[in-house]
ROMILUM-549102 format. One record per residue (C-alpha): residue in one letter; z, x, y. Coordinates in steps of 0.05 Angstrom, whole numbers, plus 5000, padded with zeros to 4 digits. Example, Ala and Ser with C-alpha at 12.3 -4.5 7.8 and 13.67 -1.06 7.14 Angstrom:
// ROMILUM-549102
REC / A / 5156 / 5246 / 4910
REC / S / 5143 / 5273 / 4979
// end
This chain:
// ROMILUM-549102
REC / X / 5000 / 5000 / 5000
REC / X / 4990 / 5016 / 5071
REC / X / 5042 / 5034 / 5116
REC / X / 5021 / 4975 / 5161
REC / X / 5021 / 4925 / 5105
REC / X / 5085 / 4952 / 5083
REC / X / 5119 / 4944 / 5156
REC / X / 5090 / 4872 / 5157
REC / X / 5116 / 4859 / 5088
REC / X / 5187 / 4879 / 5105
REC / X / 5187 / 4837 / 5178
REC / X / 5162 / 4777 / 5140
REC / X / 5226 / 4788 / 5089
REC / X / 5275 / 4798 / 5149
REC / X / 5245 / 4732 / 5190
REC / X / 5258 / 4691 / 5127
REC / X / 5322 / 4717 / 5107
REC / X / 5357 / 4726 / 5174
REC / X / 5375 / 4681 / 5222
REC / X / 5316 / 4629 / 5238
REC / X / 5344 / 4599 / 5296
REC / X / 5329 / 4664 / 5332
REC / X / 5255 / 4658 / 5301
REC / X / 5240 / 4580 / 5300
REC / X / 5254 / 4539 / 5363
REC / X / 5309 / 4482 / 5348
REC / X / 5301 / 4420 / 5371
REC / X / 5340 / 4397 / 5437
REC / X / 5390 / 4344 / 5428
REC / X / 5389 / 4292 / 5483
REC / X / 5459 / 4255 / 5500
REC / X / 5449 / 4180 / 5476
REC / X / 5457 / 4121 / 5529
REC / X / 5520 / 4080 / 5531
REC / X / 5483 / 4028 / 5499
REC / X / 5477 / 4074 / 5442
REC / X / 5540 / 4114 / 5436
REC / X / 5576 / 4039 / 5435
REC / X / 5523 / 4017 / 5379
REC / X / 5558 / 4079 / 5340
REC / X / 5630 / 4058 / 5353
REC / X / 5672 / 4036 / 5291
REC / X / 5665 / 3964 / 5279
REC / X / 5718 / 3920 / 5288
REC / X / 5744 / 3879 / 5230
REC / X / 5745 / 3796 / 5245
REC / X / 5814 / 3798 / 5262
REC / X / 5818 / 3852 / 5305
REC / X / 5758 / 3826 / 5341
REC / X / 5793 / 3747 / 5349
REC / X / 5860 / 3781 / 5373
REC / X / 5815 / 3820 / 5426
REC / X / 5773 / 3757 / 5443
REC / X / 5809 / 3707 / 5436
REC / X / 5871 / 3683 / 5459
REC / X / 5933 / 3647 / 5414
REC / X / 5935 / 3593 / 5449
REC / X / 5856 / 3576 / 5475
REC / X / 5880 / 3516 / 5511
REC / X / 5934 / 3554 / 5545
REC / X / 5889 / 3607 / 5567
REC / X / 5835 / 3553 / 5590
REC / X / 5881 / 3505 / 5627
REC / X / 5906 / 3569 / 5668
REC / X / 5841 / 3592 / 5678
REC / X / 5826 / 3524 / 5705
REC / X / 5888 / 3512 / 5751
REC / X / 5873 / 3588 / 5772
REC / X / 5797 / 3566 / 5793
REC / X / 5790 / 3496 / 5813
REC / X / 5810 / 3497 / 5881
REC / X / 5761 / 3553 / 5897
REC / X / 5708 / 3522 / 5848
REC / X / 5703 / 3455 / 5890
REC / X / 5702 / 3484 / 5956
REC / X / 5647 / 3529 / 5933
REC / X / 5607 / 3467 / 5916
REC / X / 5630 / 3424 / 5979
REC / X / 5620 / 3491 / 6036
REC / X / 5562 / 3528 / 5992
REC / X / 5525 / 3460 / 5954
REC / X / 5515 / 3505 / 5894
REC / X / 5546 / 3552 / 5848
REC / X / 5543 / 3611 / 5872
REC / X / 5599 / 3650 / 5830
REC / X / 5621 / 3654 / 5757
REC / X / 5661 / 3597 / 5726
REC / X / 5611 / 3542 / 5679
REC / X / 5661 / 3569 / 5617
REC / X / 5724 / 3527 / 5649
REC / X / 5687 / 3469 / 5674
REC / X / 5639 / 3455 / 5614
REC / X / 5687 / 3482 / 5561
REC / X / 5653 / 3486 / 5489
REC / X / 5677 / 3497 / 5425
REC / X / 5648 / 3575 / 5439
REC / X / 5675 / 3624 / 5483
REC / X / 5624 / 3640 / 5531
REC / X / 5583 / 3708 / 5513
REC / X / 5602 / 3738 / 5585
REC / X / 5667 / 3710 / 5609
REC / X / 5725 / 3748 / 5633
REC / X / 5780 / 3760 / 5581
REC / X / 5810 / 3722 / 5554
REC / X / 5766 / 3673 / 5528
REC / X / 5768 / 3612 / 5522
REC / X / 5750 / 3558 / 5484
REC / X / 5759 / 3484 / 5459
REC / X / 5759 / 3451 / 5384
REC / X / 5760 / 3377 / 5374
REC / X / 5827 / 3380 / 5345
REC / X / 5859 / 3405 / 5417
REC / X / 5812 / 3363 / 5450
REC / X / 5871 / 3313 / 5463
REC / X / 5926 / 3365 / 5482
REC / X / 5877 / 3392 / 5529
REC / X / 5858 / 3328 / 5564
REC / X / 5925 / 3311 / 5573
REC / X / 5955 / 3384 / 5600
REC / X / 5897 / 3393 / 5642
REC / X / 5886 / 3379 / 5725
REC / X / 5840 / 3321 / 5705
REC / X / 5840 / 3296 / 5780
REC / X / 5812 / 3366 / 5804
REC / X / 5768 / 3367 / 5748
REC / X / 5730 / 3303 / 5754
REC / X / 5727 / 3314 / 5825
REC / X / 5681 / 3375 / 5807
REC / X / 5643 / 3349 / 5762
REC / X / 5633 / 3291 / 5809
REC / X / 5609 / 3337 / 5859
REC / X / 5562 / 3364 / 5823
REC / X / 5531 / 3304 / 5797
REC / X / 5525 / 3285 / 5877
REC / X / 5492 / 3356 / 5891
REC / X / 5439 / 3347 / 5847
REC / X / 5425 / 3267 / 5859
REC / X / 5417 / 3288 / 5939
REC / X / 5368 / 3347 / 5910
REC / X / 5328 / 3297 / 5859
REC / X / 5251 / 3283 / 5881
REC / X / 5258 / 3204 / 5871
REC / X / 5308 / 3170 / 5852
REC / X / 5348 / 3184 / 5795
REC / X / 5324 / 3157 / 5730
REC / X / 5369 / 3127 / 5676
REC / X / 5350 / 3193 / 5633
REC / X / 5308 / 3249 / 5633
REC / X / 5305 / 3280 / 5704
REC / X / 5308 / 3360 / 5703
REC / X / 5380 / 3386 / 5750
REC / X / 5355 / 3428 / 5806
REC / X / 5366 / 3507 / 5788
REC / X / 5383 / 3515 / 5855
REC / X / 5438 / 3482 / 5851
REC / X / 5462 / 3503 / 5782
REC / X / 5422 / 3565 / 5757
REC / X / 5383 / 3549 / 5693
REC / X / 5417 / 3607 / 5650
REC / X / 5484 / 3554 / 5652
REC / X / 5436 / 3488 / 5631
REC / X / 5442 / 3504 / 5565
REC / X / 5529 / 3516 / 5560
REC / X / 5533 / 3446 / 5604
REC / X / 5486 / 3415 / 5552
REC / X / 5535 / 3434 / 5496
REC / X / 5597 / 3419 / 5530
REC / X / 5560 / 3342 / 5549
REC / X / 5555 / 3331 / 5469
REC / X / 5619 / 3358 / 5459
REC / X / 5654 / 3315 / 5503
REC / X / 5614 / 3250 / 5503
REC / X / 5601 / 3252 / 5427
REC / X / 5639 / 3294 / 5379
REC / X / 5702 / 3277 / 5419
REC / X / 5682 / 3217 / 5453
REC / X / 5740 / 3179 / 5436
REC / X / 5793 / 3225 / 5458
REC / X / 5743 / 3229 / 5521
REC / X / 5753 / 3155 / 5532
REC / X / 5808 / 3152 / 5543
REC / X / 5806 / 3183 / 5611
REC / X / 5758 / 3141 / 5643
REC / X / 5745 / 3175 / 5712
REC / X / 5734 / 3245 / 5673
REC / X / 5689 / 3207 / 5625
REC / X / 5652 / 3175 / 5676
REC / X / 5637 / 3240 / 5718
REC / X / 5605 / 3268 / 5650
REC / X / 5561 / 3210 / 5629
REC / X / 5533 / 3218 / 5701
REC / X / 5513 / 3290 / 5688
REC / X / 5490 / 3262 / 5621
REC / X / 5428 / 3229 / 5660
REC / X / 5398 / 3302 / 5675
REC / X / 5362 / 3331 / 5623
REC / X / 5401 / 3398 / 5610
REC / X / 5349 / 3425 / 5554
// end
């Protein structure tokens, strides 16, 4: 052999046997988004997540979120004539928390449908509702059908049409009864019920 094929020979054994990262270019690691590095967290096991979600007592934690609201709730609607700040989850309470409200959340099932009803500042309440059902009558092209006309998303943005929709059937069908009972409060939502929330 050569003396230049045996230098070759020998740099080729060195470059695979030593250290490559001197010889081959590694790839650059780039930091992952928030998004991403939260994707990688541990998950949560069911009860951690309902003891982080949700409260013990969901009608507790809604009636105080309600008595803590209201007052500035209406007088949004009366000086502003439309929501303009975040609070559909304690007005049109479902049996879901809502995806993006404040902790805790809060929620309603039929069975504390009653206890609810009969803690809560129905007076304030209705008058909301009421309010609301005004705003968007005033806003209506013509006047207001029996069924079917489409609430102005001026006056209450679209993304909350669908949670009011919900809390309507809630309310005026799977609890109805319990509803009933109250007849201002059940008034105020069968108004509401002449929109077409969908």
């Amino acid at each position: 052999m050569s003396s230049n094929v045996k230098y070759l020979f020998i740099v080729l054994i060195i470059c695979s046997c030593g250290n490559r990262s001197s010889v081959v270019p590694q790839p650059k690691t780039v930091p992952k988004s928030d998004s991403e590095q939260e994707n990688k967290q541990p998950k949560k096991s069911k009860t951690q997540k309902k003891t982080i979600n949700e409260p013990k007592d969901p009608v507790g934690a809604l009636i105080a979120k309600q008595q803590a609201n209201f007052p500035s709730i209406l007088n949004e609607l009366k000086t502003q004539k439309k929501k303009t700040s975040h609070w559909i989850w304690w007005v049109f309470p479902t049996e879901m928390a809502g995806g993006s409200e404040p902790l805790p959340k809060t929620s309603v099932q039929s069975k504390d449908a009653d206890a609810l009803l009969s803690k809560a500042d129905l007076t304030s309440w209705t008058a909301i509702l009421t309010e609301i059902f005004d705003l968007l009558e005033k806003a209506a092209p013509k006047k207001l059908m029996k069924n079917g006309n489409k609430p102005d998303s001026n006056i209450i943005p679209g993304i909350d049409h669908g949670r009011i929709s919900y809390a309507l059937d809630f309310w005026l069908v799977t609890v109805k009864e319990t509803t009933k009972k109250h007849a201002n409060f059940y008034a105020a939502l069968k108004a509401l019920k002449r929109f077409d929330w969908n």
